[in-house]
N, C-alpha and C positions, 0 to 999 in steps of 0.2 A: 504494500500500500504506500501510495506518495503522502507525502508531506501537506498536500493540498488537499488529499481524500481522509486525513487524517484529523484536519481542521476544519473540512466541511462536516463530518462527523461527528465533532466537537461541537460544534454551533446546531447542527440538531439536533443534538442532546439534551443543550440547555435550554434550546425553544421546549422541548418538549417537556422539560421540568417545570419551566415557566408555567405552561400551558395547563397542568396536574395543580401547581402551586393557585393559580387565578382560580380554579373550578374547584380545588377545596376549601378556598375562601367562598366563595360563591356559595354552597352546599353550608357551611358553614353561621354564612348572613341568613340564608333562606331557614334552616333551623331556630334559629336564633331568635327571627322575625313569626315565627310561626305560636314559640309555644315551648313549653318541657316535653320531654318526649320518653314515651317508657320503651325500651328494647327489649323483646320477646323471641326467643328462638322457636320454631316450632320441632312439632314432635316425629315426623316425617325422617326419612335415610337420608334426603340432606338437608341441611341445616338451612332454611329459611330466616333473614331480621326480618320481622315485621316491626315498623315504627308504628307504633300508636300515640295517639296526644293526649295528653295529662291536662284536663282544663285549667288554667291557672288564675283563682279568686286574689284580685287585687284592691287592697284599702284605698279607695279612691283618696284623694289628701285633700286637707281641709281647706285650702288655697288663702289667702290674704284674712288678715283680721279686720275687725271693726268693731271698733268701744263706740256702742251705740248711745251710751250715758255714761256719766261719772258725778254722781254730785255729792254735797255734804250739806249737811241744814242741823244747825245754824255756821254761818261762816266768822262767827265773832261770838265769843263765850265768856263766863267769868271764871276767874282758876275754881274748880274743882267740879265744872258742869261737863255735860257730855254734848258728841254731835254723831250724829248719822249717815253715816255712808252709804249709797247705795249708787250701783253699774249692771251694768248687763254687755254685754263681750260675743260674738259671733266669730266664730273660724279659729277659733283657741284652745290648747289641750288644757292651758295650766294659766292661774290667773294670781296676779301677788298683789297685796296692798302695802305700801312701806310710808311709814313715816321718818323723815329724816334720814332714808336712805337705809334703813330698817324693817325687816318684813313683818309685818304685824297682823296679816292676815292672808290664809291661802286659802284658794276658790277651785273647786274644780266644777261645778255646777254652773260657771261662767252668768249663771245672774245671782247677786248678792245683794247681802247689807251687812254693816257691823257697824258697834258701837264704843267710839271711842271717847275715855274721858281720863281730861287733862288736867294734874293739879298745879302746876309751875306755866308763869304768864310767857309770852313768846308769840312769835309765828311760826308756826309749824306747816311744813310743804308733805304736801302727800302725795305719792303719787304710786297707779292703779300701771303696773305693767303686765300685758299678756302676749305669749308665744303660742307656737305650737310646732308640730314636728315637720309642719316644709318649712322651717326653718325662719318663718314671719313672724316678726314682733312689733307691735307698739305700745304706746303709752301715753299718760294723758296727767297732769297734774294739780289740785290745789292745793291753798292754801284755807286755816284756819290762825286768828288772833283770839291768844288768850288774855285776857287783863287780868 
């Protein structure tokens, strides 16, 4: 064999691996795209794969939140009285109330209230943060004066 039939040999070889390489990607994206797939041999002298599809139940995800309210009544108190929180929260697993960067109440029922009461005067900032698992968060803040 020449030197030229040696290299054209060469170069169909590697088209040809190419060519195996593309179509087991291919085979590959098309499973992929499809679904889980269970493999079954059958019982038959020779050996049969049959693919079968596995349906696959997927938690559709909560998408974007929305703090549809946040309020507190009364917004100015006298030291040792209380105020009322109340929110309600849509597209959220988990809900925090923090005063002062403090969590002082967790929500999983995403509509709430709590009752908080303060004996030392100040302004105190609250603020209602909620996530969930696509990974969205907001939040929303007041404040309360105590005298």
């Amino acid at each position: 064999m020449t030197e030229h039939q040696n290299s054209s040999n060469r170069t169909i070889l590697w088209i040809i691996i190419a060519v195996v390489a593309i179509l087991m990607l291919c085979c590959c994206i098309v499973i992929a795209a499809i679904g889980s797939f269970l493999i079954v041999s059958s019982e038959s002298s020779q050996d049969q794969i049959i693919i079968t599809p596995i349906p696959v139940t997927e938690q559709p995800g909560t998408g974007p939140i929305t703090i549809q309210s946040f309020t507190v009544d009364p917004t100015r108190i006298q030291s040792g009285q209380c105020v009322i929180f109340n929110w309600s929260v849509q597209g959220a697993d988990i809900v925090h109330l923090l005063r002062d960067d403090v969590v002082i109440a967790e929500d999983n029922g995403l509509t709430d209230s709590f009752k908080d009461c303060l004996d030392q005067a100040g302004i105190y900032r609250y603020r209602l943060e909620a996530s969930n698992t696509d990974g969205f968060y907001q939040w929303m803040e007041l404040q309360v004066i105590v005298d």
